[in-house]
C-alpha positions as CSV (number, residue, x, y, z in Angstrom):
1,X,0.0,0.0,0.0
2,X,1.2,3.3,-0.8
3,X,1.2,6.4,1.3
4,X,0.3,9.5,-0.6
5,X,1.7,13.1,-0.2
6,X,-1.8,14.2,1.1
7,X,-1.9,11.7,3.2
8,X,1.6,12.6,4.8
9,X,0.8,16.0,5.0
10,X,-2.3,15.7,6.7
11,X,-0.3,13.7,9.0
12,X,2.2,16.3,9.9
13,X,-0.7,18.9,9.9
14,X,-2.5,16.8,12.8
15,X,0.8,16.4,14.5
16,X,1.2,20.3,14.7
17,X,-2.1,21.0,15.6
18,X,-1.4,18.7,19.2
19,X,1.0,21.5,19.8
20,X,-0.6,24.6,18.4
21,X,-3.8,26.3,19.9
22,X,-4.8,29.2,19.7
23,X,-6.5,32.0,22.0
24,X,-8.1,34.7,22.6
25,X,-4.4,36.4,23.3
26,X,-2.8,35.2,20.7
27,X,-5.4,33.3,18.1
28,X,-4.1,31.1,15.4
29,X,-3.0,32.0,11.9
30,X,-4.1,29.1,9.6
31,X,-3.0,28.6,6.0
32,X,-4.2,26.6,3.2
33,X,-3.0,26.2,-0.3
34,X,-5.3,24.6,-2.7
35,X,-4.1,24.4,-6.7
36,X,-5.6,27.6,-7.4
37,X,-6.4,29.4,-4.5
38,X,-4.4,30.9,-1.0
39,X,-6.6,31.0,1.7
40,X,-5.5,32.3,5.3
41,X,-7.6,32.4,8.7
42,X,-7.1,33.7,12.2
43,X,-8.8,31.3,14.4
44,X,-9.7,32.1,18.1
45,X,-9.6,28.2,19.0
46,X,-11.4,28.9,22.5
47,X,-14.3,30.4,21.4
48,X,-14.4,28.3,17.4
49,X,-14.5,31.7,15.8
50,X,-12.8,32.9,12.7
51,X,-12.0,36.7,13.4
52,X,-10.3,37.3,10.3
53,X,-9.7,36.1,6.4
54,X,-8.3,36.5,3.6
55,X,-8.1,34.8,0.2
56,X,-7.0,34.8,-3.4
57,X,-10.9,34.6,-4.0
58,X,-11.9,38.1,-2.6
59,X,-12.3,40.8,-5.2
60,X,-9.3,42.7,-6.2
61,X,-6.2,40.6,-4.6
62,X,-5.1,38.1,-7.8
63,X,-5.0,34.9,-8.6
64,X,-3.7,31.4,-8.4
65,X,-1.9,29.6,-6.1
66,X,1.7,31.9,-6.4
67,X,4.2,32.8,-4.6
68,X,3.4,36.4,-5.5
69,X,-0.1,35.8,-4.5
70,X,1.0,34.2,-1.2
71,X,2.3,37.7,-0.6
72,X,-0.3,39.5,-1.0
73,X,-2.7,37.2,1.0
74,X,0.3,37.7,3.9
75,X,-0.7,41.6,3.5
76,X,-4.0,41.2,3.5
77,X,-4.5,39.0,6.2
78,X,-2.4,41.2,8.2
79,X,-4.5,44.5,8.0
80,X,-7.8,42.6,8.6
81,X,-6.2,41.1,11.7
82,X,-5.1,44.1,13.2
83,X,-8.8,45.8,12.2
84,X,-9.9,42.8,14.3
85,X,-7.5,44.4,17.3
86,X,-5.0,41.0,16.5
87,X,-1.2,41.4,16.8
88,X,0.3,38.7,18.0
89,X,-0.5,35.5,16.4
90,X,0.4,31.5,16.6
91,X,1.5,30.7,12.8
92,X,-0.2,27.1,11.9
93,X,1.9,26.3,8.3
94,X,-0.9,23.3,7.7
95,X,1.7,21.1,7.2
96,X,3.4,22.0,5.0
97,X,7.3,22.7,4.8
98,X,8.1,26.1,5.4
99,X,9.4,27.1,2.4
100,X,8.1,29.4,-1.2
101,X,4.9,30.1,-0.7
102,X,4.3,29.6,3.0
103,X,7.5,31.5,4.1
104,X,6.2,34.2,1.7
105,X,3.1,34.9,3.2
106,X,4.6,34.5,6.6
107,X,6.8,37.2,5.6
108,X,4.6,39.6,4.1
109,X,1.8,39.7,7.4
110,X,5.1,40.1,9.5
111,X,6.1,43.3,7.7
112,X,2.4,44.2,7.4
113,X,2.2,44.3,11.4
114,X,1.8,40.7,12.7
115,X,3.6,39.4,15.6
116,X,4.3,35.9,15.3
């Protein structure tokens, strides 16, 4: 039987998630890449709300699933978060490797203001 890259990724992802929560201090910045959208979420774990997103989908921010687009998710994300009264914020990479396009957005909402 053969073990898929989803399938090892969603491992990984469920392995970080033991270990990252987020809360009302400090809520959780979730990523997610799909093959032709970037999607980013803070997460207030304790009470199961979403108080800020951001995606490739919204009017006016791109397209596709780009490194160029991560960055302006990253952005994005950042201002709605601190319009939310968020600064400081727990990354959650999904499991993925930290590298292109997750490292990019990271980048981008940590020069836009986030604390993480």
């Amino acid at each position: 039987m053969t073990i898929k890259r989803k399938e090892i990724r969603q491992r990984i992802h469920a392995r970080i998630r033991k270990k990252v929560k987020g809360t009302t201090e400090r809520p959780r910045l979730a990523i997610h890449f799909s093959n032709k959208n970037v999607y980013a979420q803070v997460i207030d774990d304790v009470k199961h709300a979403t108080l800020a997103n951001a995606s490739t989908r919204d009017e006016g921010v791109g397209s596709g699933a780009t490194v160029s687009s991560a960055v302006a998710i990253g952005k994005l994300i950042a201002e709605r978060a601190k319009a939310a009264k968020v600064t400081n914020v727990v990354f959650d990479r999904g499991g993925h490797i930290y590298h292109g396009k997750v490292k990019a957005l990271a980048d981008a909402a940590r020069e836009a203001g986030l604390q993480f």
